[in-house]
C-alpha positions as a printed Julia matrix, in Angstrom:
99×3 Matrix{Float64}:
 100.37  127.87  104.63
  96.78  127.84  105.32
  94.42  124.96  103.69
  90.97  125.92  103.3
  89.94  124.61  106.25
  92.0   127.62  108.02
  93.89  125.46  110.19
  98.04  126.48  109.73
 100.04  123.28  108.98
 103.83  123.43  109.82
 106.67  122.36  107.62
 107.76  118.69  107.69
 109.79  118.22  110.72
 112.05  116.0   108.79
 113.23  119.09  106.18
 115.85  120.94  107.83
 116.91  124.71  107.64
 119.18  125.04  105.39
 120.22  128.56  104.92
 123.03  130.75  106.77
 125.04  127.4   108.42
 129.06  127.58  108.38
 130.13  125.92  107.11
 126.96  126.06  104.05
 125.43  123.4   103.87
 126.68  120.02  101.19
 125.54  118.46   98.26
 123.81  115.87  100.14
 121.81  117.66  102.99
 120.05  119.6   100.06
 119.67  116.37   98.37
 118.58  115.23  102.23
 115.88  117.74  101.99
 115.04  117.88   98.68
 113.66  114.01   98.82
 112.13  114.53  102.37
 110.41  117.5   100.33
 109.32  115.27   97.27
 108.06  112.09   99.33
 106.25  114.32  101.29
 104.17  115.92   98.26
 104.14  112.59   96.35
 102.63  110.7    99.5
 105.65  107.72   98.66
 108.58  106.93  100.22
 109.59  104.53   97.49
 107.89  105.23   94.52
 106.16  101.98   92.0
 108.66  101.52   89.12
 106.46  103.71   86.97
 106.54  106.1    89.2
 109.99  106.22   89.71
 111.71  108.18   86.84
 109.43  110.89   87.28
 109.46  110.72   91.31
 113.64  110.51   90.74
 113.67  113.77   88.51
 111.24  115.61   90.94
 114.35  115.09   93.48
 116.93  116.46   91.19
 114.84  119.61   89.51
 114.14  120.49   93.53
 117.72  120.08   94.72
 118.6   122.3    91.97
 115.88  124.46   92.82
 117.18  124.75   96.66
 120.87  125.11   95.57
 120.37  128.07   93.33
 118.06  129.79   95.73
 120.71  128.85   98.69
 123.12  130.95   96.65
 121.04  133.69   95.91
 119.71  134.06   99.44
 121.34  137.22  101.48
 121.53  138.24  105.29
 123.32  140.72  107.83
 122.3   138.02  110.36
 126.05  135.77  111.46
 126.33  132.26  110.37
 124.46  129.67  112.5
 126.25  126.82  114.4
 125.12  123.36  113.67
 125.73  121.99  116.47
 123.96  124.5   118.54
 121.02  124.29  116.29
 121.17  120.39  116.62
 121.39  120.35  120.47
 118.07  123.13  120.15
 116.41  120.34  118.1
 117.3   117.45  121.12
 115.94  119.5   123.34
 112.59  120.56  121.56
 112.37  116.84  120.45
 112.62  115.47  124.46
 110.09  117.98  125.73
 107.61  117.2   123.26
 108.23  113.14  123.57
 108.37  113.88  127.39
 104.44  115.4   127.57
């Protein structure tokens, strides 16, 4: 995604893949995601009380979002492993906090 200053801006770090994990991945990593994904737009981590019915559904409508596209998503590429995905995320996160 480009903003129109041109400058690419990466995905929050916090949001993780979720697609083509064995085992697939639960009801609360897409909920996991799906608030990550809604504080992020919102600018809140804990929304006002009036803000927090609509900030609440917002979570809901996208982890229902995420879970019907996670079923509808198809690859020839083999499941991922978590763990080795994980230990690729330790070791990306210690070089960059090592610099």
């Amino acid at each position: 995604m480009a903003p129109r200053g041109g400058t690419l801006v990466g995905m929050c770090r916090n949001i993780r893949t979720l697609h083509n994990f064995e085992p697939p991945a639960s009801e609360d990593e897409v909920r996991a995601a799906a608030l990550q994904y809604v504080r992020k737009v919102s600018g809140s981590t804990k929304p006002s009380q009036a803000n927090a019915a609509a900030f609440d559904r917002a979570v809901e409508e996208v982890a229902r979002s995420t879970e019907k596209l996670l079923g509808e998503l198809v690859t020839a590429a083999p499941p991922k492993d978590r763990e080795a995905e994980a230990a690729k995320r330790r070791e990306r996160a210690a070089a960059r906090y090592a610099a």
